[in-house]
C-alpha positions as CSV (number, residue, x, y, z in Angstrom):
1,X,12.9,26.9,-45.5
2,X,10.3,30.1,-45.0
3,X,11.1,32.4,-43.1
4,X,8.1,31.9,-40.9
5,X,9.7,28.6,-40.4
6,X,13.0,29.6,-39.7
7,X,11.5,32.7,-36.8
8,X,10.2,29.3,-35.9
9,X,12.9,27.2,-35.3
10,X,15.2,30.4,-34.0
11,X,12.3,31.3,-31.3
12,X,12.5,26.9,-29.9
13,X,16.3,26.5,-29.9
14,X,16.4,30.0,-27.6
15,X,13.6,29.3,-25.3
16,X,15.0,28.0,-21.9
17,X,13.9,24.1,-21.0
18,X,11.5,23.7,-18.8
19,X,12.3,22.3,-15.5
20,X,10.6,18.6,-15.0
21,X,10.4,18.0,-11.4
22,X,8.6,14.6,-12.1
23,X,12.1,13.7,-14.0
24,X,14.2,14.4,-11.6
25,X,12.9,13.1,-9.0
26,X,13.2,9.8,-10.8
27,X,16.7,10.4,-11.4
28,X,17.5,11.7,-7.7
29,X,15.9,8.9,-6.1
30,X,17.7,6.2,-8.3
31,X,21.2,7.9,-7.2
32,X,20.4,8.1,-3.4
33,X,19.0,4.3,-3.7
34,X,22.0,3.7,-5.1
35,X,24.5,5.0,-3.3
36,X,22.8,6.2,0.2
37,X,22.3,9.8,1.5
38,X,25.3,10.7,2.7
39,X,27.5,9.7,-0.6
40,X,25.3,11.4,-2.9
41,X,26.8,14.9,-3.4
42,X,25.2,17.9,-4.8
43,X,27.3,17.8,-7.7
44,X,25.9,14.3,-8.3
45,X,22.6,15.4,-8.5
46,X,23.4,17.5,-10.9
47,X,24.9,15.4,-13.4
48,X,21.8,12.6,-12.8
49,X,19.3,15.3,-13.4
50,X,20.9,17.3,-16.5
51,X,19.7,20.4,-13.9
52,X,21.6,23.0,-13.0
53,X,22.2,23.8,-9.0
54,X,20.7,27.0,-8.8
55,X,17.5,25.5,-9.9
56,X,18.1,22.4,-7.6
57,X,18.3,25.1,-4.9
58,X,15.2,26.7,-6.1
59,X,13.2,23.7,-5.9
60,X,13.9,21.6,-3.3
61,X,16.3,24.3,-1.1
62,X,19.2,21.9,-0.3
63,X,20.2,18.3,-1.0
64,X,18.2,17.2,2.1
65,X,14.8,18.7,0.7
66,X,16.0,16.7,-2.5
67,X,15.9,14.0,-0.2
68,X,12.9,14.3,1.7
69,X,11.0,14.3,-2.0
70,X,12.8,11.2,-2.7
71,X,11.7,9.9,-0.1
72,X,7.9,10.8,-0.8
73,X,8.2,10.1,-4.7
74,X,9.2,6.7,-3.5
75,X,6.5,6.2,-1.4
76,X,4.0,7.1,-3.7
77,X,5.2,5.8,-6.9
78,X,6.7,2.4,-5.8
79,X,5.3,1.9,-2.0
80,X,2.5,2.6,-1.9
81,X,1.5,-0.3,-4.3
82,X,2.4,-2.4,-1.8
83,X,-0.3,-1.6,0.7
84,X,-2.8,-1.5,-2.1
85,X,-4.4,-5.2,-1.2
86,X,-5.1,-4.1,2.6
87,X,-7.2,-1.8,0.9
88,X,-9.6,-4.3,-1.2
89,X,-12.4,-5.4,0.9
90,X,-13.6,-8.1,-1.5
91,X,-9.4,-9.8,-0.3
92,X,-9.3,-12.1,2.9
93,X,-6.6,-11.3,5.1
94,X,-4.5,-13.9,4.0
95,X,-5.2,-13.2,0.4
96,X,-4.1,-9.5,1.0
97,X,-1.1,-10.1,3.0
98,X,-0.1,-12.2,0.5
99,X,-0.5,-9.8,-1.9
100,X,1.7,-7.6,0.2
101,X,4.4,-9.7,0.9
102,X,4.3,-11.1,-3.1
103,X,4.4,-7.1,-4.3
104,X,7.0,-5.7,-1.9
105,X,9.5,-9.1,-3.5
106,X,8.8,-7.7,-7.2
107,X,9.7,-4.3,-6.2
108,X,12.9,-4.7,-4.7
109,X,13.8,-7.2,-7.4
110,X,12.7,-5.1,-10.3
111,X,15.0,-4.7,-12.7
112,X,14.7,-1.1,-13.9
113,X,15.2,0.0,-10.1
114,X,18.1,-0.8,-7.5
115,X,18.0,-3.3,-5.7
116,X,15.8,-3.6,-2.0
117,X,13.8,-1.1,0.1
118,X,15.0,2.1,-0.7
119,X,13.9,3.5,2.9
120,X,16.2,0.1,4.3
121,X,18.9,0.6,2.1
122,X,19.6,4.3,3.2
123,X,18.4,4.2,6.5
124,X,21.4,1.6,6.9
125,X,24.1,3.6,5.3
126,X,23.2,6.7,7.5
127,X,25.9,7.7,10.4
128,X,25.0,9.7,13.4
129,X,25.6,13.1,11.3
130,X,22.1,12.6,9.7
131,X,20.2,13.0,12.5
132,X,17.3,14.5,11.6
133,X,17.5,12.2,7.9
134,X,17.4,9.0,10.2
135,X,14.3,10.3,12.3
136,X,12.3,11.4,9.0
137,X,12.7,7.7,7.6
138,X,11.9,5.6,11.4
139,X,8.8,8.1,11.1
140,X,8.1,6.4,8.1
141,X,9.1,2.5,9.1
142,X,6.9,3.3,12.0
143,X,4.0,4.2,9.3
144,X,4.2,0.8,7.7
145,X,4.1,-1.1,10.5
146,X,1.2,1.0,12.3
147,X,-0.5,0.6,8.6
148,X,-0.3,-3.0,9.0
149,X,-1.5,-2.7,12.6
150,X,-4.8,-0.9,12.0
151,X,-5.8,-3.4,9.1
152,X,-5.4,-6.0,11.9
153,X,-7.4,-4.0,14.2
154,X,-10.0,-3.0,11.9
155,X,-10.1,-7.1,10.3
156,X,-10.4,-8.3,14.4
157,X,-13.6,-5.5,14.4
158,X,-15.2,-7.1,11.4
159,X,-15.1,-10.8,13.1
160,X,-12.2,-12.1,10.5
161,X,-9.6,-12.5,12.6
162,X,-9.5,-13.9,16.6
163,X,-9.9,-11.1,18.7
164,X,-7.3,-12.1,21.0
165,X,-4.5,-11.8,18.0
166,X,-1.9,-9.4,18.9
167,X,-2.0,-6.8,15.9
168,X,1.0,-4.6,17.1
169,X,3.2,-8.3,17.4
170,X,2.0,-9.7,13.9
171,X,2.2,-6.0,12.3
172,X,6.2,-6.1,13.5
173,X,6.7,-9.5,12.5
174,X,5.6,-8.8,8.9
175,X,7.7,-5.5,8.8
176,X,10.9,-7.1,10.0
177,X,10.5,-9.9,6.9
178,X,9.9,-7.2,4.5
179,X,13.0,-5.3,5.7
180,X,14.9,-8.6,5.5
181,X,13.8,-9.6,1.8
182,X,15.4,-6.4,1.3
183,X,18.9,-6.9,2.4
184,X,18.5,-10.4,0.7
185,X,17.7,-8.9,-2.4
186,X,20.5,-6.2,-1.8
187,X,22.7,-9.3,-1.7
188,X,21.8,-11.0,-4.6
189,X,18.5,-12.3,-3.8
190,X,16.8,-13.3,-6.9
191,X,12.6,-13.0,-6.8
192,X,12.6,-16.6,-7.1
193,X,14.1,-16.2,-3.5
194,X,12.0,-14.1,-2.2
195,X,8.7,-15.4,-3.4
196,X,9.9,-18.5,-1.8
197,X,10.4,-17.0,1.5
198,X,6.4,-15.8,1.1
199,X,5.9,-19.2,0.5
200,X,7.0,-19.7,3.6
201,X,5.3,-17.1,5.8
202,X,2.1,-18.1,3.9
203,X,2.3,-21.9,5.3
204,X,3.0,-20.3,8.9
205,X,0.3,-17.9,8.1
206,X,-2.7,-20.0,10.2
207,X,-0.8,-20.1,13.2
208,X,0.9,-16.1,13.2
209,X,-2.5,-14.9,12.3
210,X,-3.7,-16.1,15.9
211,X,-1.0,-15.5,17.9
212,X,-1.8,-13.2,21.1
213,X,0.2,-11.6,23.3
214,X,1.6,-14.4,25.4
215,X,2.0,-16.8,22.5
216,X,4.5,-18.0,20.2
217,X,4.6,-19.2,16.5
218,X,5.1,-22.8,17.5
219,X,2.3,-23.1,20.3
């Protein structure tokens, strides 16, 4: 070997690795899906990532800003997909609710994640310590389903959906069945399961879309 080559090879092995934040984010978000907030220690995190605490701390501050970017590297790399249809003007409602429902079963029954929601599956393991945790993610249940809302709202405006259908009723409705798909896949749902379940809501789907405010599915 030269001795330009070896300089080299001395000057890599001594310069310090660069932090990737991307990385572990990816590998703090799989352990708190995992395992839940409040189980996840600090030491944890440091094993999962390969980084060291002091540059945990430098980062993200504490294990709850660790959190809190979790939470918003979930919601942009996995969640967000989800809403992606209501987005897509040349989609009828059915088609993108469809679309919705069919994408939030593939992501909680994707292999190479855990299994469920990952906002359900913490939000459920938190006790009355995490206070402020708990508020941060029903901030961000409410988002989904006010999401779902204005797409009615704004759908009703166009002329393609009755105006007397109750968007706040059907936007809860759709919310509580993704949050259940996600404790039935936490339980062993397969996506086989879950896309049946959509089969379901898609069949009731003429009669929900029109339901107003002093209506039930079965009238």
């Amino acid at each position: 070997m030269s001795t330009e080559c070896t300089t080299s090879a001395r000057k890599s092995r001594g310069r310090p690795k660069q932090f990737d934040r991307e990385a572990a984010l990816s590998k703090a978000l799989n352990l708190f899906w995992r395992h839940g907030y409040e189980a996840t220690s600090l030491a944890d995190l440091v094993e999962a990532t390969g980084a060291k605490a002091p540059t945990l701390y430098a980062e993200f501050g504490n294990k709850e800003g660790i959190f809190r970017a979790s939470v918003e590297h979930y919601l942009s790399a996995f969640a967000e997909h989800s809403f992606v249809a209501l987005r897509q003007t040349d989609l009828s409602v059915a088609q993108a609710i469809e679309q919705y429902l069919r994408s939030s079963a593939d992501l909680f029954t994707d292999c190479s994640t855990p299994s469920g929601c990952f906002m359900v599956c913490t939000s459920s393991a938190l006790s009355s310590s995490s206070e402020d945790i708990a508020n941060m993610l029903r901030s961000r249940h409410h988002l989904q389903e006010s999401t779902l809302r204005d797409y009615f709202e704004q759908r009703k405006q166009q002329g393609e959906m009755e105006a007397f259908t109750n968007s706040a009723l059907l936007a809860k409705y759709l919310v509580c069945t993704v949050q259940g798909m996600s404790v039935q896949a936490r339980d062993g749902a397969t996506r086989q399961d879950l896309q049946l379940l959509v089969d379901v809501v898609m069949r009731l789907w003429p009669q929900l879309s029109r339901i107003g405010s002093n209506q039930t599915a079965a009238e």
